[in-house]
C-alpha positions as CSV (number, residue, x, y, z in Angstrom):
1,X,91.9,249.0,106.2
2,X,89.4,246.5,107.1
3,X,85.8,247.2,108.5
4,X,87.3,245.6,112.4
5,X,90.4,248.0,112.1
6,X,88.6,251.4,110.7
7,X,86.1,250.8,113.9
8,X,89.0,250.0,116.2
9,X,90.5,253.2,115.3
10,X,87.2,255.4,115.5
11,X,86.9,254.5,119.1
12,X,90.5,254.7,120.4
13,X,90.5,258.1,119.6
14,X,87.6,258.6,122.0
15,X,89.0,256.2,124.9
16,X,92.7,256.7,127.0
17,X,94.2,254.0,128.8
18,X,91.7,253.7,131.8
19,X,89.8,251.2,133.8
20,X,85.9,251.1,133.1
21,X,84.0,254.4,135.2
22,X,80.1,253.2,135.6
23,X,78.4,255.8,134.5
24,X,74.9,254.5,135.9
25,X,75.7,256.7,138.9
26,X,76.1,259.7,137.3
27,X,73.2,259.5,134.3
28,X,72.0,255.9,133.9
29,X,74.6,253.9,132.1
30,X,78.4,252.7,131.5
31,X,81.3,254.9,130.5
32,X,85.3,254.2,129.5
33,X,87.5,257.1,129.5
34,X,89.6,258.3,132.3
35,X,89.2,261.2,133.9
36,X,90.4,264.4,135.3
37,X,89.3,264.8,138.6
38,X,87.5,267.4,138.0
39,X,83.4,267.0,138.2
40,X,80.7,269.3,136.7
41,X,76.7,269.4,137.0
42,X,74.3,270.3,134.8
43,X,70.4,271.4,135.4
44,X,67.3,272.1,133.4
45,X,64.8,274.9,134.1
46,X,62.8,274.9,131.4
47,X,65.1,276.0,128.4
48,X,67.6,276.8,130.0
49,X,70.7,274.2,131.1
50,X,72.7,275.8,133.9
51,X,76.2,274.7,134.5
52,X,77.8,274.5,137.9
53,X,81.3,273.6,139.5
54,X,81.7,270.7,142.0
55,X,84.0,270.7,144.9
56,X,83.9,267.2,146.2
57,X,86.2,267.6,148.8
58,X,83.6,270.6,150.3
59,X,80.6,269.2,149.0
60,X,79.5,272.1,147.7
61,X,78.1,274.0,143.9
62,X,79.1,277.1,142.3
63,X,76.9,278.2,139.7
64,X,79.2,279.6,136.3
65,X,77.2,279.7,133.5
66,X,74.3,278.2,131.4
67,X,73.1,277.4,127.7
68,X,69.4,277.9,126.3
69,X,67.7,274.6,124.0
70,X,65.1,275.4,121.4
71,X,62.9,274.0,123.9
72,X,62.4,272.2,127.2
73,X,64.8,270.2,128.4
74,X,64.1,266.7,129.1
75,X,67.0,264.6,129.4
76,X,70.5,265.0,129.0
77,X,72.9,261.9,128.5
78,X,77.1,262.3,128.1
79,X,79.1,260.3,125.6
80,X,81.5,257.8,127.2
81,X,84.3,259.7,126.2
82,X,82.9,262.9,128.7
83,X,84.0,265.2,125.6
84,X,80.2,266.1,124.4
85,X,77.0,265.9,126.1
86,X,73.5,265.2,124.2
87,X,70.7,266.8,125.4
88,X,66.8,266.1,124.3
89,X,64.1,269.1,124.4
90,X,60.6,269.2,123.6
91,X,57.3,271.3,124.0
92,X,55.3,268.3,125.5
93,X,53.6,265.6,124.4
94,X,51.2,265.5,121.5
95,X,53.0,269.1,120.2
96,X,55.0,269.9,117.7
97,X,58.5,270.8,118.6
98,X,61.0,268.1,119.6
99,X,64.7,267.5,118.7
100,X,68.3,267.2,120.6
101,X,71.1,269.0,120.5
102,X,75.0,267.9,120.9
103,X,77.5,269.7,122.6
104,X,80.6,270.0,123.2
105,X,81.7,270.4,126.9
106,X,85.2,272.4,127.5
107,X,87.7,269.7,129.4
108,X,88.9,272.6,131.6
109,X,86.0,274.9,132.7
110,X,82.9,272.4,131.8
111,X,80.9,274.9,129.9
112,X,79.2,273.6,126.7
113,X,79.6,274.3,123.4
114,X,76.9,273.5,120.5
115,X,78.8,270.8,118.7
116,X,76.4,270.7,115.3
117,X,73.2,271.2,113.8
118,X,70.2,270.2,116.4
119,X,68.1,267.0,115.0
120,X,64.5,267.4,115.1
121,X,62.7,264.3,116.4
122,X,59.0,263.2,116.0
123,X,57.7,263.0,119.2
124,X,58.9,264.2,122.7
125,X,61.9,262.7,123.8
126,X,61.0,261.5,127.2
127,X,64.7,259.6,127.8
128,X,68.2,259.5,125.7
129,X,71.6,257.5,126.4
130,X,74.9,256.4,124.2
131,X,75.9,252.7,123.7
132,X,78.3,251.5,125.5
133,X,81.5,252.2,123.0
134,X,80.0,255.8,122.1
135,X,79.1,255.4,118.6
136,X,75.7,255.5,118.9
137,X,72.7,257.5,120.6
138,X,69.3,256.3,121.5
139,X,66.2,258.1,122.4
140,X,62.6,257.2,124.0
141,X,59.2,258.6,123.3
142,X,57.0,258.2,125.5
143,X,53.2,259.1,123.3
144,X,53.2,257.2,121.2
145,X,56.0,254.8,122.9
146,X,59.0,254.1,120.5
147,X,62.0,254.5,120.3
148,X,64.8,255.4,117.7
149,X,68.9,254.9,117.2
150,X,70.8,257.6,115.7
151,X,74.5,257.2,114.6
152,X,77.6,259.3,115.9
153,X,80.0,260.8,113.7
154,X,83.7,260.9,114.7
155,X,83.5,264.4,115.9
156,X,80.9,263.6,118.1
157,X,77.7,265.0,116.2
158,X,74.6,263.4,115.8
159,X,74.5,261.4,112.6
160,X,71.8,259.6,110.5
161,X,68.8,257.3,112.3
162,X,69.5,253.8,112.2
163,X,66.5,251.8,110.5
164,X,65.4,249.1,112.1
165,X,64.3,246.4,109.5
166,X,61.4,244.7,111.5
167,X,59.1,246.6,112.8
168,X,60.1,246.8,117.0
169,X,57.4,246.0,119.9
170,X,57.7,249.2,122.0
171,X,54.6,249.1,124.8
172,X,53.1,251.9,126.5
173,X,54.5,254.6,127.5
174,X,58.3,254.2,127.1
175,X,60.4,256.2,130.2
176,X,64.0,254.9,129.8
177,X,66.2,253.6,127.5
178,X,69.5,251.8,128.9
179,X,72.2,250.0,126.7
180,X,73.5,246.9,128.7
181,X,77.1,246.9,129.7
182,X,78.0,244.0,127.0
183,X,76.5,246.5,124.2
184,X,74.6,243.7,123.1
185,X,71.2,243.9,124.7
186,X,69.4,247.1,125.0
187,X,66.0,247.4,127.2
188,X,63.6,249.6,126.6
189,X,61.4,250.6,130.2
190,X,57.8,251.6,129.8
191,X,55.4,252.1,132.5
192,X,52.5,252.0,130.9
193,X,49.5,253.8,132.7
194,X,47.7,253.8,136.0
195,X,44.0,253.6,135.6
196,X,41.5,256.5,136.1
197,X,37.5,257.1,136.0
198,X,37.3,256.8,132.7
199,X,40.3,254.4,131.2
200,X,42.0,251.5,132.9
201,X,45.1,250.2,133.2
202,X,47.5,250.1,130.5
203,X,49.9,247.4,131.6
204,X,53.7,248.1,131.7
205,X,56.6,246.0,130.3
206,X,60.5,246.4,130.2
207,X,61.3,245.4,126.7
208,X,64.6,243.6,125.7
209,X,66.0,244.0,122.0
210,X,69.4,242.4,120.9
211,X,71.5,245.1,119.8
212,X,74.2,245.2,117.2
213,X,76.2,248.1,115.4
214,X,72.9,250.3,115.9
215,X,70.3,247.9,114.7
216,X,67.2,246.6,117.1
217,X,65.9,243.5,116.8
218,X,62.9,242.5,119.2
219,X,63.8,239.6,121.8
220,X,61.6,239.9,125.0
221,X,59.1,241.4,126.8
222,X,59.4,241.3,130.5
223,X,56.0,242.0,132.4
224,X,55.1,240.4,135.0
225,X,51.1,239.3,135.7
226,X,50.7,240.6,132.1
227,X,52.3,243.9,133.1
228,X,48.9,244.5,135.1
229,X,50.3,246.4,139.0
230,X,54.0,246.9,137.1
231,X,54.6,249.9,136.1
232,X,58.0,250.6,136.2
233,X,59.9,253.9,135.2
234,X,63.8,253.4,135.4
235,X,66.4,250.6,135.8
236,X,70.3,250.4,136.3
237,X,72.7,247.7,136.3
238,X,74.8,246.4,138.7
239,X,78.6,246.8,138.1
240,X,79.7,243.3,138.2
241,X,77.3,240.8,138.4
242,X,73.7,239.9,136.4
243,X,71.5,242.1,138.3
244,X,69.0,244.9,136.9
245,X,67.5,246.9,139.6
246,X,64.1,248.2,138.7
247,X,62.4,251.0,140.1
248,X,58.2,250.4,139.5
249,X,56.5,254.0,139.7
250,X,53.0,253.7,141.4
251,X,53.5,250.3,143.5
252,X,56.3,252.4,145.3
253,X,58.9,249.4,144.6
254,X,62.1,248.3,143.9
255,X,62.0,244.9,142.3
256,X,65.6,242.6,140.8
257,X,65.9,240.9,137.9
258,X,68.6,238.1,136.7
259,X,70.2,238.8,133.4
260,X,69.9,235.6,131.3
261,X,73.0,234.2,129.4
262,X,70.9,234.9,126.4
263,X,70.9,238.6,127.1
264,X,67.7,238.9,128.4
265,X,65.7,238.8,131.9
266,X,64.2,236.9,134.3
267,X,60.6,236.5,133.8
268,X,59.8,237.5,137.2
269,X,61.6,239.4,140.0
270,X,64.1,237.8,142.5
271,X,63.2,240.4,145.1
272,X,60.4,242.7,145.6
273,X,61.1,245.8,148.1
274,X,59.3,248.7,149.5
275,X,60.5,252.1,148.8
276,X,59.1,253.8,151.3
277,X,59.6,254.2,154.9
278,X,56.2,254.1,155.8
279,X,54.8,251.9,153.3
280,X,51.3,251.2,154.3
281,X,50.9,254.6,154.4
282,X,51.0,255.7,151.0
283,X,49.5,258.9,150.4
284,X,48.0,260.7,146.5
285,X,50.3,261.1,144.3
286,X,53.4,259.2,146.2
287,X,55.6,257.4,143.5
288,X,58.9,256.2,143.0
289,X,61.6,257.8,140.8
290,X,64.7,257.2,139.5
291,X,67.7,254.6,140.8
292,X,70.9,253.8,140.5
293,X,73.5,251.6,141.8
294,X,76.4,253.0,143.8
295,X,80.0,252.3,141.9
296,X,81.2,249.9,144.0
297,X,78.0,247.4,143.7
298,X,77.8,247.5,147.1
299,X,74.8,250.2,147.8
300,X,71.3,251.1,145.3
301,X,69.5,254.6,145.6
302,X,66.0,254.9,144.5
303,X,64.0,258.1,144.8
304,X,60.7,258.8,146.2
305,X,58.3,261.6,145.1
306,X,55.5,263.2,146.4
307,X,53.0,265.6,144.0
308,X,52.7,269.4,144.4
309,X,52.0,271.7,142.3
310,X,54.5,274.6,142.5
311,X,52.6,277.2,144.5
312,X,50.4,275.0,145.7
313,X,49.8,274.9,149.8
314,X,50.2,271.8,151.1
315,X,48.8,270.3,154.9
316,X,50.8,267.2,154.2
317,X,53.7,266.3,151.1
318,X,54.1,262.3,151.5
319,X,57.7,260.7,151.4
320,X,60.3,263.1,149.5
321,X,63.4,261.2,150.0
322,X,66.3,258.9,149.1
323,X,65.9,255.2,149.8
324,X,69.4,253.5,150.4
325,X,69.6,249.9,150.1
326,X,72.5,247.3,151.2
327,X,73.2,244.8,148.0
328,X,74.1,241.0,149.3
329,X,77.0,240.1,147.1
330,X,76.0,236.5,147.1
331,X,72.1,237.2,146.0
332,X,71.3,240.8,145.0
333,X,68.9,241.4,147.7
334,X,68.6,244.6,148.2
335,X,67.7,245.8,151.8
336,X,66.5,248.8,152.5
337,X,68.8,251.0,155.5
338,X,67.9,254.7,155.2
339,X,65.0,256.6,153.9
340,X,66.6,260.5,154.2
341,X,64.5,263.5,153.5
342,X,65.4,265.5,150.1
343,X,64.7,268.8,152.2
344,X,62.1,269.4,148.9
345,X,59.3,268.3,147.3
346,X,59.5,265.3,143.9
347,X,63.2,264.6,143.8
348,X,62.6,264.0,140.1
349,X,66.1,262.8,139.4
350,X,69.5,262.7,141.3
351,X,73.3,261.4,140.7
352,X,76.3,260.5,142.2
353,X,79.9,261.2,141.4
354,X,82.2,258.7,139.7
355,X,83.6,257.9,142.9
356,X,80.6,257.2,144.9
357,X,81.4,259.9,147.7
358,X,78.5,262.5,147.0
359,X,75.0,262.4,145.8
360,X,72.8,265.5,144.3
361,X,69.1,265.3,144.4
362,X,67.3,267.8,142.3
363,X,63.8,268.8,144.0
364,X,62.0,269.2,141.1
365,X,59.0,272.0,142.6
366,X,58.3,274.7,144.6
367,X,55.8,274.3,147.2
368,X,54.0,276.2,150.2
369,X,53.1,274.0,152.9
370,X,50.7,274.9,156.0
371,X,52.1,274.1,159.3
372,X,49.6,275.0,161.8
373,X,48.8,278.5,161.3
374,X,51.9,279.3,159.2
375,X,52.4,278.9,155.8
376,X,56.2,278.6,154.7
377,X,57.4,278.3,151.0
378,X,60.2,275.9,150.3
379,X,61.7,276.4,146.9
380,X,62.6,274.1,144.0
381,X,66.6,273.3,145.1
382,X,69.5,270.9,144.7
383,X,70.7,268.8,148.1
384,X,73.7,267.7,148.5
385,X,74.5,264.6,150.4
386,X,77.8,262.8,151.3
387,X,78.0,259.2,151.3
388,X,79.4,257.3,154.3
389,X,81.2,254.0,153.7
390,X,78.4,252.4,154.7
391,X,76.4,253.6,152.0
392,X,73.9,256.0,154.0
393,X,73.7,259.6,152.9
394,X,74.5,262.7,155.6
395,X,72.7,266.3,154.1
396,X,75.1,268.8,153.4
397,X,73.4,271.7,152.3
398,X,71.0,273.3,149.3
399,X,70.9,275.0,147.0
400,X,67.4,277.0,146.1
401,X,66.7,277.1,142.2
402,X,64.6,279.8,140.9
403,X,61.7,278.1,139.3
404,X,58.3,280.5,137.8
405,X,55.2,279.1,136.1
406,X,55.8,275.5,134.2
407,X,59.4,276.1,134.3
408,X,60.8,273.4,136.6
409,X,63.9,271.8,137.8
410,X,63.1,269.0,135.3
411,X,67.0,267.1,135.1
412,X,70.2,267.4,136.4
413,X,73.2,265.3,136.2
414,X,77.1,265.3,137.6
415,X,79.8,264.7,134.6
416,X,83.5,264.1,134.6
417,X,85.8,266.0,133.0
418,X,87.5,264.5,130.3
């Protein structure tokens, strides 16, 4: 059997007869396999990664079950084939306990198996997503900023690390790590750092590597004014056309980039947006989140954060809330036709279905906030949200999350069954 044939092979055993599912709205990427209908979430408190069933047609969540990681949860990324789920863990930057862990998630009920031996890793894993045809996982550290490629076996387990043989220009402060949908660019996002009393800025960049059978090679590095003002945190990718939306942390942005016919980007932006409703009016600690692009190409989501600690009492909690954009299918301009409250506080990350008909914001904190002489606590939750045809969210209902000390609603992400 020849090298083509054997890899043919490997991956039609993952894939069924199926048009392409994006993925970017679920986790951040591009998926292949068909689908059963049915739809599961999954969200990190701390350790512990709690399962829950969807009911699209309802809108609503039913807690079932949950798994504990070694450690933390960071990030949690599904392989194309929605058969196994890979899910990164740490103790925090500059400490000493960091690793992922495959499993394998039950086509019926959703609940996860451990599928293999956890792989320690040497840093925190800040980010972690599949290549496009599954046979490969990559994960981003964000101190120090790198990031590494580790093969998948046939039965879904986490393999060797692929060695890069150059050494690979990584920035500061990597956040994301996205595969294009050719599989043969991947671009690594990091933000970099804001500046403080005593540092200053360390500029961002979103750096582009070519990408083949698991081996990065350095091509580009895409910072605008020297990354100085750019700090971006996450991207996703249109569904159709050369777009890459870009979601820039501190400036409260959402900028879009051309993809080249060489694979890479644009070296500046086509469009520049505000995030936030009130945009001259930006208070401490305001910053944008994560995005994604709605299935059809026709919508982008971006999230917007406000800072509180949990248990802290608040007199005012900035912009928590979902910007909806409108994509012109001629240009990619994005413009923005919603800002909707989260009904929490730092919607840290959020997803939508396959289908594009709900979206699931996970408020990451508890708060107390002072209103007048009252002080009422609002706890850590996930909000659900139908979307319209026009692409605007409609609040559903919440979910509280029990949340106590560092412990956090750090991730959560929607899956479809296999």
């Amino acid at each position: 059997m020849t090298m083509k044939a054997a890899w043919i092979l490997r991956v039609s055993r993952w894939l069924r007869p199926a048009a392409l599912i994006p993925l970017g709205t679920l986790v951040g990427g591009a998926g292949l396999a068909q689908t059963s209908g049915k739809l599961a979430l999954y969200a990190a408190v701390g350790a512990e990664l709690r399962h829950y069933d969807v009911d699209l047609k309802n809108a609503t969540l039913a807690q079932r079950d949950s798994v504990t990681l070694p450690d933390s949860v960071q990030y949690a990324w599904p392989h194309p084939s929605r058969q196994y789920l890979y899910v990164a863990w740490s103790n925090g930057s500059g400490r000493d306990h960091h690793g992922v862990t495959g499993f394998r998630i039950d086509s019926t009920s959703g609940a996860l198996h451990p599928n293999g031996n956890p792989v320690l890793l040497m840093a925190r894993p800040i980010h972690a997503s599949t290549d496009i045809d599954g046979t490969h996982l990559l994960v981003a550290y964000n101190d120090p900023s790198g990031v590494t490629v580790h093969q998948i076996e046939d039965d879904g387990t986490i393999g060797a690390q692929v060695k890069s043989p150059n050494r690979l220009e990584t920035g500061i402060y990597a956040h994301q790590v996205r595969v294009d949908p050719s599989d043969k660019t991947v671009i690594l996002v990091t933000r970099g750092n804001g500046p403080t009393s005593s540092k200053p800025e360390d500029p961002g960049a979103l750096m582009v590597f070519g990408y083949q059978n698991g081996v990065l090679t350095n091509r580009a590095s895409i910072a605008p004014r020297g990354g100085f003002g750019f700090q971006p945190r996450h991207l996703d990718f249109h569904p159709s056309r050369p777009w890459v939306f870009v979601s820039l942390e501190r400036q409260n942005k959402l900028q879009v980039y051309e993809k080249l016919n060489d694979g890479t980007l644009s070296k500046e932006p086509l469009f520049v947006k505000d995030s936030l409703a009130e945009p001259h009016t930006v208070r401490p600690g305001q910053a944008a989140g994560t995005v994604h692009v709605h299935p059809n190409g026709r919508f982008v989501y971006q999230a917007n954060r406000a800072s509180g600690a949990t248990g802290e009492i608040l007199s005012a909690r900035g912009e928590n809330s979902i910007a909806v954009y409108a994509i012109n299918q001629q240009t990619g301009e994005p413009t923005l036709i919603q800002n909707i409250d989260t009904r929490g506080m730092t919607p840290r990350t959020f997803a939508l279905d396959d289908g594009g008909r709900i979206l699931v914001a996970a408020n990451q904190n508890s708060f107390r906030l002072r209103e007048g002489g009252r002080v009422t606590t609002v706890a850590a939750n996930l909000a659900v949200f139908r979307i319209r045809d026009d692409g605007e969210l409609e609040f559903v209902r919440k979910y509280d999350v029990e949340t106590a000390g560092a412990r956090t609603l750090f991730w959560m992400g929607l899956v479809p069954l296999p």
